[in-house]
PADO-703057 format. One record per residue (C-alpha): residue in three letters; x, y, z. Coordinates in steps of 0.001 Angstrom, whole numbers, plus 500000, padded with zeros to 6 digits. Layout:
N
ALAXYZ/...
***
This chain:
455
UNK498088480962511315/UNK497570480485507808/UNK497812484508507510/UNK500965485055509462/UNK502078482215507226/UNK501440484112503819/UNK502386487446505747/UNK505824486315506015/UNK506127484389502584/UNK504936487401500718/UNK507275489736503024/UNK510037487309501923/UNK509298487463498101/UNK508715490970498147/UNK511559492327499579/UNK514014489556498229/UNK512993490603494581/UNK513587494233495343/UNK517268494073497131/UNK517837491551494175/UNK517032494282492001/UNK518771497445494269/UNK521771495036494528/UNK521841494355490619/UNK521927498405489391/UNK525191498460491554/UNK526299494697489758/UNK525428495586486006/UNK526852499370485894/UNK529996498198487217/UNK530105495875485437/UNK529329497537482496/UNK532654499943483523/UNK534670496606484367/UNK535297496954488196/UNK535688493113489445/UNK532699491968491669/UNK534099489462494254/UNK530424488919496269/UNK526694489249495411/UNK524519489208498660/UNK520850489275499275/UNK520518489689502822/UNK522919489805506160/UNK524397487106508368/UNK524751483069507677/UNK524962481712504545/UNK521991479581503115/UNK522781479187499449/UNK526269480117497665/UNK527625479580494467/UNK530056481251492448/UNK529304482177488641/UNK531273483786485790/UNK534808484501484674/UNK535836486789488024/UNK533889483359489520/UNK531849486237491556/UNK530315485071494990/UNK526459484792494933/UNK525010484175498387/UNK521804484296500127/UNK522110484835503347/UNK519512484046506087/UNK518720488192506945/UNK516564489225504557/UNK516901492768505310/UNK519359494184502964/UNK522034492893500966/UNK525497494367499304/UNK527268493763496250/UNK531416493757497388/UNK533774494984494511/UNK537354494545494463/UNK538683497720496248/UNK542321498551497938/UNK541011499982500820/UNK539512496384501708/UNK542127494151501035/UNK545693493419498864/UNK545059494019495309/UNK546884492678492364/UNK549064495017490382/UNK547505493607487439/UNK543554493964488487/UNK544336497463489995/UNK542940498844486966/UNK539811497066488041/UNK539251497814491370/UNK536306500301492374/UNK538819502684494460/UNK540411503066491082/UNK537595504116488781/UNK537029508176487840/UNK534722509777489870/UNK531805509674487676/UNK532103506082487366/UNK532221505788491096/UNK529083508329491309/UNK527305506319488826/UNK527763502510490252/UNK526313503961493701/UNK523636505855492260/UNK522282502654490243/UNK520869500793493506/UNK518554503458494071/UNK517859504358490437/UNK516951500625489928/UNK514651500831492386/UNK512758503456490545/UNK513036501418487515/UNK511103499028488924/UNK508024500689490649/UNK507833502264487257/UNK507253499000485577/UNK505532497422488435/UNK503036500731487943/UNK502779499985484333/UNK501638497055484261/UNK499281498283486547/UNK497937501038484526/UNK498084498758481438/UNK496482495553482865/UNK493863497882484572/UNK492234498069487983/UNK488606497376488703/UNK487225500401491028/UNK484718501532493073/UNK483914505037491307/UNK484094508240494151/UNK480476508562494632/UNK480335509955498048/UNK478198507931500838/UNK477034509550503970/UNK478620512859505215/UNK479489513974508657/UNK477025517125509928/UNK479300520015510809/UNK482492518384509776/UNK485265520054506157/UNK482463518498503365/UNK479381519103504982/UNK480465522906505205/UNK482182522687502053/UNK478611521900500692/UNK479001518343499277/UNK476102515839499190/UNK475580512493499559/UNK475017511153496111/UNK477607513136494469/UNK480665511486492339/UNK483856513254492721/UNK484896513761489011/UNK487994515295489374/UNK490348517216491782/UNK492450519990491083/UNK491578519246487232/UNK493123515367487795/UNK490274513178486491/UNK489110511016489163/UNK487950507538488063/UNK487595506054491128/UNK487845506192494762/UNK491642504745494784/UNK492847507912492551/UNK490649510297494870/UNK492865509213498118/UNK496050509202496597/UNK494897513015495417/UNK494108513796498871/UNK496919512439500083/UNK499871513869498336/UNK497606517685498819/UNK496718516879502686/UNK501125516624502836/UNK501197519546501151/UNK499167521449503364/UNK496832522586500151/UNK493575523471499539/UNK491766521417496902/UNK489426521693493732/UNK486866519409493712/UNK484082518540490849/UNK481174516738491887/UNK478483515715489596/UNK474694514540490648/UNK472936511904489766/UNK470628514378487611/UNK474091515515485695/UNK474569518868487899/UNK478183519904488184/UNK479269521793491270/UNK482714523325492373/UNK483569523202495481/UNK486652523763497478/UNK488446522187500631/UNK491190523487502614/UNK493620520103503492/UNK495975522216505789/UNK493249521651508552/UNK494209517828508592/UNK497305516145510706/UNK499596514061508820/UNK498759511557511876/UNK495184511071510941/UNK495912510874507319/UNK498597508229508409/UNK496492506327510800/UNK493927505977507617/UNK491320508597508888/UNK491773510653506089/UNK488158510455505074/UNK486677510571508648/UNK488856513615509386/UNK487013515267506235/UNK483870513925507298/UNK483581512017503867/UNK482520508361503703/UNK482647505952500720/UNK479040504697499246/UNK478017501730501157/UNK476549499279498571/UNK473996497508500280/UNK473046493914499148/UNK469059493904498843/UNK467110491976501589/UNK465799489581499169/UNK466123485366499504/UNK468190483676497474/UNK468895479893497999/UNK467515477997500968/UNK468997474899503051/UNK466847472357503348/UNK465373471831506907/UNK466117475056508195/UNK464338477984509674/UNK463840479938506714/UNK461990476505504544/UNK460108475496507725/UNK458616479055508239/UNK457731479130504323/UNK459978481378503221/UNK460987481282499458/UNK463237482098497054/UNK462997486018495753/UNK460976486936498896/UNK461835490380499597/UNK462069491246502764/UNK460169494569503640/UNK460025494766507645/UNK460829492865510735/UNK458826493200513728/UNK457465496314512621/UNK461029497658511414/UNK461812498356508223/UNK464844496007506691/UNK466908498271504254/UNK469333495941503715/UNK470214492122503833/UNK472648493192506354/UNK470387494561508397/UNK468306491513507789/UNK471045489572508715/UNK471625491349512134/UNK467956491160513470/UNK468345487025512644/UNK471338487137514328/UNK470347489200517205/UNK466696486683518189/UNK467879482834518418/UNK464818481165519303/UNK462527484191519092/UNK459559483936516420/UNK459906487160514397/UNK456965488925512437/UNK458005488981509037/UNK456558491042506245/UNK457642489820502770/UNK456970491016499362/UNK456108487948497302/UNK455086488529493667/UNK453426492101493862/UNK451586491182497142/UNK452635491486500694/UNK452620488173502615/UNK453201487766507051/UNK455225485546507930/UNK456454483790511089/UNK460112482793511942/UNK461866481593514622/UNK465553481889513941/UNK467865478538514769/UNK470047479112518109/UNK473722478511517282/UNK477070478822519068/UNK479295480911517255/UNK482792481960518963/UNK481423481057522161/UNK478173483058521665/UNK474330482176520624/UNK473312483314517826/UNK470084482992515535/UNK470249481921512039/UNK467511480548509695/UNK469643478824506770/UNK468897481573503872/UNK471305483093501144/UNK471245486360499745/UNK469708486746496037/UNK472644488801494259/UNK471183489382490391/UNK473561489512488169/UNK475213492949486979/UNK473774493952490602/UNK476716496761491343/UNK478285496777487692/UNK477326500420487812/UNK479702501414490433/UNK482248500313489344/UNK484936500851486696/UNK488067499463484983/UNK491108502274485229/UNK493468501276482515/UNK495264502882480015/UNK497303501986476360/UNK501060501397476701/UNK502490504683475849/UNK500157506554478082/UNK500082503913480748/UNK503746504504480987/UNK503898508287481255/UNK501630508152484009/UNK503790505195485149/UNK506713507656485649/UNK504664510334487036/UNK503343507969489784/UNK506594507247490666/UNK507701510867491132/UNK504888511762492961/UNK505426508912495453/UNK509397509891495366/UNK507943513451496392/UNK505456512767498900/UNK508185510411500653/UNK510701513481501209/UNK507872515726502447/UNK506770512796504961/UNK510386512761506013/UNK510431516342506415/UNK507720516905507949/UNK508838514309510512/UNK512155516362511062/UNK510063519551511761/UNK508154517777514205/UNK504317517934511825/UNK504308514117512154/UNK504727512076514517/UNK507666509427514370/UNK505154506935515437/UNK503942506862511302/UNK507095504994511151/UNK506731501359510220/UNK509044498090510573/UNK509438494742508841/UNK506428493543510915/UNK504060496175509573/UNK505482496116506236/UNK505250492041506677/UNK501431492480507468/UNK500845494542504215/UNK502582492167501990/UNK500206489821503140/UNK497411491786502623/UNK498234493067499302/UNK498872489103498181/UNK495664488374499550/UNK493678490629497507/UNK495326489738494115/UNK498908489952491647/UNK498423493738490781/UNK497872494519494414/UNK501021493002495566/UNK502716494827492244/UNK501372498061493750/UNK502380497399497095/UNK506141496416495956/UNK506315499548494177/UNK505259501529496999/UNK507854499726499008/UNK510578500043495813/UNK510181503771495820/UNK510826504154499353/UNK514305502115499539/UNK515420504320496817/UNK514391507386498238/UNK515824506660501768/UNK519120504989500103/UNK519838508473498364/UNK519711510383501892/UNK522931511852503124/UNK523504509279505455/UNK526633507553506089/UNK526559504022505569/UNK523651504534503025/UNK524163505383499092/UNK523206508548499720/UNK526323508702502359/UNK528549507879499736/UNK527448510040497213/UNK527585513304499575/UNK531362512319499809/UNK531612511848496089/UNK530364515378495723/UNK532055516668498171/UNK535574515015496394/UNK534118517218493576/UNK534060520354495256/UNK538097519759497361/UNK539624518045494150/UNK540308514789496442/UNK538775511965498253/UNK537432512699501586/UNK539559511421504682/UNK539291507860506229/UNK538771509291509637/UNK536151511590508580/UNK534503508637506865/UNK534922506623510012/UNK533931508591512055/UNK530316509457509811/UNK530061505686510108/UNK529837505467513444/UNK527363508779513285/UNK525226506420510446/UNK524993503462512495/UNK523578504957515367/UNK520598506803513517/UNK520123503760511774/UNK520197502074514394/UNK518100504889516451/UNK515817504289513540/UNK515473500985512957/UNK514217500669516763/UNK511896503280516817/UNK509729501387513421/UNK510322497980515754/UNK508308499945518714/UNK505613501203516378/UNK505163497355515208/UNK505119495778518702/UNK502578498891519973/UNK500595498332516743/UNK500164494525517434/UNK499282495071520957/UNK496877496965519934/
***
């Protein structure tokens, strides 16, 4: 409950603050070329807050449909107009003007997942570096002649800092239908080339996060070492004589590799004494124990009341902290931004020419779910996230769709080409067209959530 809960409060924030700021491009460049605003809306349907604000005393509402919003300018083709404010109404601005107000949603949206992507880059993210875990026999990187062990260093000459920059690499390439430079370096300082053809991967799997298992690649599994740490009082693990830094070497006969795999044999023998060998002090020491039986989730389980020993710095290695100074953090700020810009329209088109599968789509419930995620993990995620989210609405608002910016500007540029505005009926009548395959569309990403959620 409590995620659903958080789901739908960061779903809420998130997409409020970014049709505030779609809404406000349109608001501040009219403004700025003194076409009277008459209503500011964020979101569709009944009013929950209003007030009015400024000399026009302009409409601000919030409205209880937080999916969209619209900023209404004084216009002739909506309503009377005074002779005096004619001057100011949006149906009488040049067309550049017009062209420009439009455009600003969109471009604001852009403006923002560039910031949101520089503080990112300044702030700095703490990564798992690319060292590559196990691999796949038979499968793209076992033939391409990568090794377990290896850290990807770079791809395609990109530096590759950690295992968040490698995906995003593969990504954008794998949409591309490219074949890849990699650079791997071993752990005795050995470089090796090596290449991978992407085109061999489906959008789909790449979508339905089995980018990595489709190249038969796997991230390093840091296992916690199978050594005690603190003990409760009056449970298995003090009544069999276990102690603090005993390392666990076997179970049974079996070696333990891992306090997960520790873990899982206590689980896995409630009330079953267990031969356990233990390395205590340089010397190996037997040792009896006879996991508690517990009821967890309606099953019996074994436990013994024991904590992991985690020394400090443990995993430091493996990790690293991708950050950059301002200028360069926002270069690569604006770079990120095109790039996601880019691999949006080639998603898109690769959905048109039937190489993906609709079913990559996603609604407000999916998009709801990763807000929550994204909050749950931390600020910067959510910032990333948002801007992932920012750059889409401004990509999709700039398609050629009536109803959409994008629908508006094609007429604007199509006024360009005839030397005057383009018909009412015809722009009726591409209404009508735009709110079916928005419509069309908007129910196909609700099916993808309820099939996701079921499962």
């Amino acid at each position: 409950m409590i995620d659903v809960l958080q789901s739908i409060a960061a779903f809420i924030v998130a997409l409020g603050v970014l049709i505030t700021f779609h809404e406000f491009g349109h608001y501040w460049i009219a403004r700025c070329f003194d076409v009277k605003i008459l209503r500011f809306s964020i979101g569709f349907g009944r009013t929950i807050y209003k007030k009015h604000f400024g000399q026009d005393n302009t409409e601000f509402v919030i409205a209880a449909l937080p999916l969209g919003g619209y900023v209404k300018m004084l216009d002739e083709r909506e309503g009377e107009v005074k002779e005096e404010e004619l001057p100011r109404s949006f149906n009488s601005q040049p067309l550049w003007q017009r062209f420009a107000i439009v455009s600003a949603g969109p471009v604001f949206n852009f403006i923002f997942a560039v910031f949101a992507y520089w503080i990112i880059f300044v702030v700095g993210v703490n990564g798992l570096k690319p060292i590559i875990g196990e691999i796949k026999p038979a499968s793209i990187s076992d033939n391409a002649g990568l090794k377990t062990g290896q850290e990807i260093i770079s791809i395609n000459n990109i530096q590759t800092l950690t295992w968040s920059t490698v995906i995003d690499k593969l990504v954008n390439h794998t949409v591309n239908r490219e074949s890849i430079n990699l650079v791997v370096i071993d752990n005795a300082g050995l470089k090796q080339h090596v290449e991978i053809d992407l085109s061999q991967i489906s959008i789909d799997e790449m979508a339905e996060g089995k980018l990595l298992e489709a190249l038969g690649l796997s991230v390093i599994e840091l296992k916690l070492p199978a050594v005690i740490g603190e003990i409760l009082p009056g449970g298995a693990a003090e009544k069999s004589g276990l102690l603090q830094r005993d390392e666990i070497v076997s179970v049974n006969g079996d070696s333990t590799q891992s306090w997960g795999q520790w873990v899982e044999f206590i689980r896995e023998n409630p009330g079953k004494s267990l031969s356990v060998e233990v390395l205590r002090s340089g010397s190996t020491v037997n040792i009896e124990v006879t996991p508690d039986s517990i009821e967890s989730e309606g099953v019996i389980i074994g436990r013994i009341g024991a904590a992991a020993f985690v020394a400090e710095g443990l995993f430091d290695s493996y990790f690293v902290i991708e950050s950059y100074p301002l200028p360069s953090a926002f270069l690569k700020s604006i770079k990120k931004t095109w790039e996601m810009s880019v691999l949006t329209l080639r998603v898109l088109g690769r959905m048109l020419a039937g190489d993906a599968s609709v079913k990559n789509l996603s609604g407000p419930i999916s998009i709801a779910q990763y807000a929550g995620q994204s909050a749950g993990i931390g600020l910067l995620a959510f910032f990333s996230f948002m801007a992932i989210v920012s750059v889409s609405l401004g990509v999709l608002n700039l398609l050629p769709v009536p109803l959409l910016d994008g629908g508006h500007l094609m007429y604007y540029l199509i006024e360009a080409v005839i030397g005057k505005p383009v018909s009412e009926t015809i722009q009726m009548l591409g209404q009508q067209i735009g709110v079916v395959l928005l419509i069309g569309l908007m129910s196909i990403a609700f099916y993808n959530d309820i099939i996701r959620l079921l499962g």
